[in-house]
MMTF fields as JSON, N, C-alpha, C and O atoms, coordinates in Angstrom:
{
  "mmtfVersion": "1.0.0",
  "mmtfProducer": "UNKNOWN",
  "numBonds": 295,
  "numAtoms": 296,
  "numGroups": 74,
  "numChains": 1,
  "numModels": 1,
  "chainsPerModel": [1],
  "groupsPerChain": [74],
  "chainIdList": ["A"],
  "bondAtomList": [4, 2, 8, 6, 12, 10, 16, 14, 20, 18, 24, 22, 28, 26, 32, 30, 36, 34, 40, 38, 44, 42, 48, 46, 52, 50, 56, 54, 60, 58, 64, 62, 68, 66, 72, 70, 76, 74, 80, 78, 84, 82, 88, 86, 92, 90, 96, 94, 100, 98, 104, 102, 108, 106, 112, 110, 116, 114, 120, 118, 124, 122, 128, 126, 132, 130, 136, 134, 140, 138, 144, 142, 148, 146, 152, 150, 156, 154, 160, 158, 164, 162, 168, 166, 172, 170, 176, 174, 180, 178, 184, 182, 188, 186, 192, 190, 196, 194, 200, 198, 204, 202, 208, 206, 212, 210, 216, 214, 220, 218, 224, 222, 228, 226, 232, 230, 236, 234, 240, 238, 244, 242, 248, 246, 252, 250, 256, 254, 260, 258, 264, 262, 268, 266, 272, 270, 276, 274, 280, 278, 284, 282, 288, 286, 292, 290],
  "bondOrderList": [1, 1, 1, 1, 1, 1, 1, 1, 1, 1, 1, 1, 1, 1, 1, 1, 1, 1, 1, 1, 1, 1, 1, 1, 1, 1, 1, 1, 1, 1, 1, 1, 1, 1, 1, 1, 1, 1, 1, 1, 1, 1, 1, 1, 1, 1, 1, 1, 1, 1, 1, 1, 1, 1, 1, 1, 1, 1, 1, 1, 1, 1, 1, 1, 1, 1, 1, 1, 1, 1, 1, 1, 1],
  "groupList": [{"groupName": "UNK", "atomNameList": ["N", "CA", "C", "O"], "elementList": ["N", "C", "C", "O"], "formalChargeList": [0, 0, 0, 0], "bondAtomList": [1, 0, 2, 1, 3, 2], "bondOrderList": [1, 1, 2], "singleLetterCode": "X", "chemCompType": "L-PEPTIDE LINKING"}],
  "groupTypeList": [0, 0, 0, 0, 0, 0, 0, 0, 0, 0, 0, 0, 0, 0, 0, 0, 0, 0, 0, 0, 0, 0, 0, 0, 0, 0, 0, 0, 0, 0, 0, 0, 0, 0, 0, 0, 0, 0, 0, 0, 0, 0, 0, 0, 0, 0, 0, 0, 0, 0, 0, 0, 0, 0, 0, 0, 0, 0, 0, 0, 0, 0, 0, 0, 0, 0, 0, 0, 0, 0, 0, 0, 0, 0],
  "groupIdList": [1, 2, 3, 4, 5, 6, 7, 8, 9, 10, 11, 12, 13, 14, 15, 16, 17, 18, 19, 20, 21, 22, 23, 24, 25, 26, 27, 28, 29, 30, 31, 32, 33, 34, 35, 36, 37, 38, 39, 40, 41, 42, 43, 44, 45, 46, 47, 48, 49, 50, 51, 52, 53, 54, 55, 56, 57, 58, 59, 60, 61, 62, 63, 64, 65, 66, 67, 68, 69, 70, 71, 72, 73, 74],
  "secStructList": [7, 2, 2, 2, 2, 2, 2, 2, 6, 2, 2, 2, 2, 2, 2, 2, 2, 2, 2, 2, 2, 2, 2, 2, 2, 7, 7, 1, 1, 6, 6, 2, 2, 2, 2, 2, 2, 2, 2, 2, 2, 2, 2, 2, 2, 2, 2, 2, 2, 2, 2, 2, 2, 2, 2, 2, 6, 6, 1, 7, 1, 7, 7, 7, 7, 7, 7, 2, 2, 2, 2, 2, 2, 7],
  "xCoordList": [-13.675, -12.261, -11.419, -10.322, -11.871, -11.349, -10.924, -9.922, -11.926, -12.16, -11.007, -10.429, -10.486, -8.974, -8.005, -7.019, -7.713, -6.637, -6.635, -5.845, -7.365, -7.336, -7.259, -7.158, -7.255, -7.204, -5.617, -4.769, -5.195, -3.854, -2.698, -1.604, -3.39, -2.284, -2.32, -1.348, -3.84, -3.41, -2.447, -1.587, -2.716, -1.568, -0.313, 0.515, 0.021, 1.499, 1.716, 2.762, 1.138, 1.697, 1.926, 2.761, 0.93, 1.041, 2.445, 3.21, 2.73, 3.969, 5.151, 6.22, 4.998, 5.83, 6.422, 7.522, 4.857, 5.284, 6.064, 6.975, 5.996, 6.06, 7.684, 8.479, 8.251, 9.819, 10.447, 11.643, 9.661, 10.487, 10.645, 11.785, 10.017, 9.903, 10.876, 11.303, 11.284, 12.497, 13.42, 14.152, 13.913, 15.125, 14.854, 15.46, 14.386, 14.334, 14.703, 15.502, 13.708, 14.236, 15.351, 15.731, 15.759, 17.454, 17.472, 17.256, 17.975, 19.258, 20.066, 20.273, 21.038, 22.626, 23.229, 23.049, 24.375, 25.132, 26.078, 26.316, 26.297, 27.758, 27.184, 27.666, 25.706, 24.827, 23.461, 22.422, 23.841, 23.147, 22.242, 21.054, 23.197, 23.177, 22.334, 21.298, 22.751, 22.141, 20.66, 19.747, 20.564, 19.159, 18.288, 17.165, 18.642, 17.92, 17.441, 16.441, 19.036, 18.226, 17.237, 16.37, 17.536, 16.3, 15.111, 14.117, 14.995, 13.495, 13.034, 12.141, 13.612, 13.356, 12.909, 11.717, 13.723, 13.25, 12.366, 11.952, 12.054, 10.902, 9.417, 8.508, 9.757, 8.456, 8.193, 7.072, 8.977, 8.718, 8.388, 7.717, 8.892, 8.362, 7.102, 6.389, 6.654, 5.222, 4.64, 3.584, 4.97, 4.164, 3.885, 2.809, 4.458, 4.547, 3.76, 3.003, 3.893, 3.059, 1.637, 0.736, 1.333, -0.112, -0.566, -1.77, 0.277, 0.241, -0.453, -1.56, 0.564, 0.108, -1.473, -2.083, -1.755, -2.508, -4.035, -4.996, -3.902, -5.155, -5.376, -6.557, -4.606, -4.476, -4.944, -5.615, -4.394, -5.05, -6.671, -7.519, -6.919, -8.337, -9.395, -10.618, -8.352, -9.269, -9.723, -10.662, -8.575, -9.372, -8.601, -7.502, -9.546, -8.961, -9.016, -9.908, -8.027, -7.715, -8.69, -9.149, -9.185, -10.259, -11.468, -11.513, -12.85, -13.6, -14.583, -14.453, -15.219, -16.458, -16.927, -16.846, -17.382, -18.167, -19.299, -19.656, -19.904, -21.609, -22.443, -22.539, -22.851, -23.605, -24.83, -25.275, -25.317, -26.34, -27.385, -28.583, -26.768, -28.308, -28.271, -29.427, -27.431, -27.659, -28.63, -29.629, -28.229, -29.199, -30.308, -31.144, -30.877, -32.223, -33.387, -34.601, -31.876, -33.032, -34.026, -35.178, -33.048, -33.835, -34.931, -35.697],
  "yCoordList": [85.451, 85.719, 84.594, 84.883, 83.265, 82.029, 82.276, 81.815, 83.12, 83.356, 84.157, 84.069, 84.931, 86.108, 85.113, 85.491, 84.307, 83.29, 82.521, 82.671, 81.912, 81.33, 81.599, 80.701, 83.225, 83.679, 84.208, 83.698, 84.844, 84.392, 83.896, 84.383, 82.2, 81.261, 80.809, 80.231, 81.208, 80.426, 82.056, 81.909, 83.123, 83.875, 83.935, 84.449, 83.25, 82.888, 81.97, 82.08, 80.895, 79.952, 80.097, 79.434, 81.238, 81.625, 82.521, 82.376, 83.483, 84.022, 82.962, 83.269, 81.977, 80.79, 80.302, 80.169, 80.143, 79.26, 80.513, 80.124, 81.877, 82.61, 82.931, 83.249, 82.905, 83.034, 81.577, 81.493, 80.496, 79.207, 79.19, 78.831, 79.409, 79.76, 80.743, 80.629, 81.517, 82.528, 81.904, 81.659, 81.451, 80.37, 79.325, 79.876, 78.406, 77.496, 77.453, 76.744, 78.639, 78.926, 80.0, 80.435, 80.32, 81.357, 80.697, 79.488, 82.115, 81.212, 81.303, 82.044, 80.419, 79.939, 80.815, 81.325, 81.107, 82.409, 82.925, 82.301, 83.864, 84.436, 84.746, 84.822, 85.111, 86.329, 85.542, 85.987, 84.356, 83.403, 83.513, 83.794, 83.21, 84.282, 84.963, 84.68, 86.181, 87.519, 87.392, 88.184, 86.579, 86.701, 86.251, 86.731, 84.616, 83.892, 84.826, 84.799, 85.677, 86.431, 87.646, 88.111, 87.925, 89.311, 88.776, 89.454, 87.421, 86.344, 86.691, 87.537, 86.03, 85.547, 87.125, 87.325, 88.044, 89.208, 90.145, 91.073, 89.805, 90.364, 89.515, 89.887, 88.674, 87.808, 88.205, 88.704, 88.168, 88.803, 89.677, 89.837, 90.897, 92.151, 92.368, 93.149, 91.767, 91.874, 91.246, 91.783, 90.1, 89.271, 90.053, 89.734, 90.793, 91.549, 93.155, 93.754, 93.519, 94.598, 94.076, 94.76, 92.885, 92.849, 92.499, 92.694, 91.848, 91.531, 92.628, 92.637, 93.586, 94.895, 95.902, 96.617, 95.618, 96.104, 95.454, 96.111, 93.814, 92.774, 93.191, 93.3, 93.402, 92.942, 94.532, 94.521, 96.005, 97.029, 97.145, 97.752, 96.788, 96.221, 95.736, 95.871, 94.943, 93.804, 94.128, 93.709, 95.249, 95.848, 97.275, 97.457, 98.408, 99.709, 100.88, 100.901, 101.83, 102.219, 103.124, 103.471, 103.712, 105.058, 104.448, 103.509, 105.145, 104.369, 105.936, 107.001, 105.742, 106.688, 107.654, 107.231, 108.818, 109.199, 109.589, 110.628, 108.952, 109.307, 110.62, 110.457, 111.578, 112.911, 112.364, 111.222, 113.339, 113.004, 113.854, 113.809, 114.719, 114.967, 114.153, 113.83, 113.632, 112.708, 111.422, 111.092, 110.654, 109.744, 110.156, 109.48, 111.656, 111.859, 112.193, 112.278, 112.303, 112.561, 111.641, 111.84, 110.264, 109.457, 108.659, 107.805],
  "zCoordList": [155.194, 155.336, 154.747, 154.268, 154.746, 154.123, 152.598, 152.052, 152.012, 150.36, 150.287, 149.203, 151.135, 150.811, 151.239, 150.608, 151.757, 151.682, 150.37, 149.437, 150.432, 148.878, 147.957, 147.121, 147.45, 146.602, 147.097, 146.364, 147.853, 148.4, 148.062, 147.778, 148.188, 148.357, 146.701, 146.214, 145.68, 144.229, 143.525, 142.656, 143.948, 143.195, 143.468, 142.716, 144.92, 145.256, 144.669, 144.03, 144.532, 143.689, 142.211, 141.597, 141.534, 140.025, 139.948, 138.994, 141.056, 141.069, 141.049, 140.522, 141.505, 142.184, 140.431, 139.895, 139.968, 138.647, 138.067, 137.335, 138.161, 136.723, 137.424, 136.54, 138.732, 138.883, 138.551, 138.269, 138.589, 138.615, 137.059, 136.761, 136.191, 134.779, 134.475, 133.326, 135.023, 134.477, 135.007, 134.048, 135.948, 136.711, 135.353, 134.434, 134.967, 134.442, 133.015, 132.403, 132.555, 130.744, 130.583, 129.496, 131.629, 131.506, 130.627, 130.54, 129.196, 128.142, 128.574, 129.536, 127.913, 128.44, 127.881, 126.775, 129.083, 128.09, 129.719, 130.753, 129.416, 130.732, 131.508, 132.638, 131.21, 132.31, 132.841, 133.332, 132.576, 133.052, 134.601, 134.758, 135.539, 136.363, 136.628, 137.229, 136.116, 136.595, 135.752, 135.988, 134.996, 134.448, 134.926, 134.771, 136.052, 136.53, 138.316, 139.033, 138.403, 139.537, 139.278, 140.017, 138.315, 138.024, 137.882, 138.143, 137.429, 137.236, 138.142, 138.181, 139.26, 140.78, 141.274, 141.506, 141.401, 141.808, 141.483, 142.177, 140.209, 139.046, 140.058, 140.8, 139.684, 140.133, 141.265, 141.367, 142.428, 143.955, 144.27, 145.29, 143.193, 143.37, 142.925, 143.555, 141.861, 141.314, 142.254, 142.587, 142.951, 144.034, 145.41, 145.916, 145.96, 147.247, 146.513, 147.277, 145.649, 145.211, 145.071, 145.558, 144.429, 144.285, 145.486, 145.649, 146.757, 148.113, 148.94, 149.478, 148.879, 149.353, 149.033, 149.828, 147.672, 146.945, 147.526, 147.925, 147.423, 147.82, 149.255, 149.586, 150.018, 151.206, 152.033, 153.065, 151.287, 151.723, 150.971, 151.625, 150.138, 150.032, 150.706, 150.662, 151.547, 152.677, 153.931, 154.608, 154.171, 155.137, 155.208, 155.731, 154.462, 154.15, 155.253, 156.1, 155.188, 156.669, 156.816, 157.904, 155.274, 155.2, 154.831, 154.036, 155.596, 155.118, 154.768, 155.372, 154.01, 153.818, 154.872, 156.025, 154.709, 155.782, 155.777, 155.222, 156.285, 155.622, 156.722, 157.939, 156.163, 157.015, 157.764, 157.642, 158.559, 159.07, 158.426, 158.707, 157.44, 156.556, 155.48, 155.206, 154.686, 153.874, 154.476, 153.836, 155.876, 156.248, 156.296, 155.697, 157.153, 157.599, 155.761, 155.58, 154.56, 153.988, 153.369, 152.985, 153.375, 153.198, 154.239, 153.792]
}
């Protein structure tokens, strides 16, 4: 369970770099602004989607159902 945190906490931080990177290289201009917030919100949203995605992975609500003639035939 340690191994799904850590894998976790280095794609939050890769999200981290890839919104601080759109805040940072905004070109200059009127819409300055609004570009550095769509960064920020771009990045978050991709970050909380792959969140959701890892995380119903980890422990999924449906699981297989295996028969009891499939077991006995082996």
């Amino acid at each position: 369970m340690v191994a799904g945190g850590i894998v976790i906490l280095i794609f939050t931080i890769v999200f981290l770099v890839l919104g601080g990177a759109g805040f940072f290289f905004a070109p200059k201009g009127p819409n300055r602004g609004l570009v550095q917030t769509m960064s920020i919100l771009t990045a978050f949203c991709m970050w909380i989607f792959w969140l959701c995605t890892f995380m119903s992975q980890m422990n999924p609500l449906i699981a297989p159902i295996i028969k009891t003639e499939d077991i006995a035939k082996n």
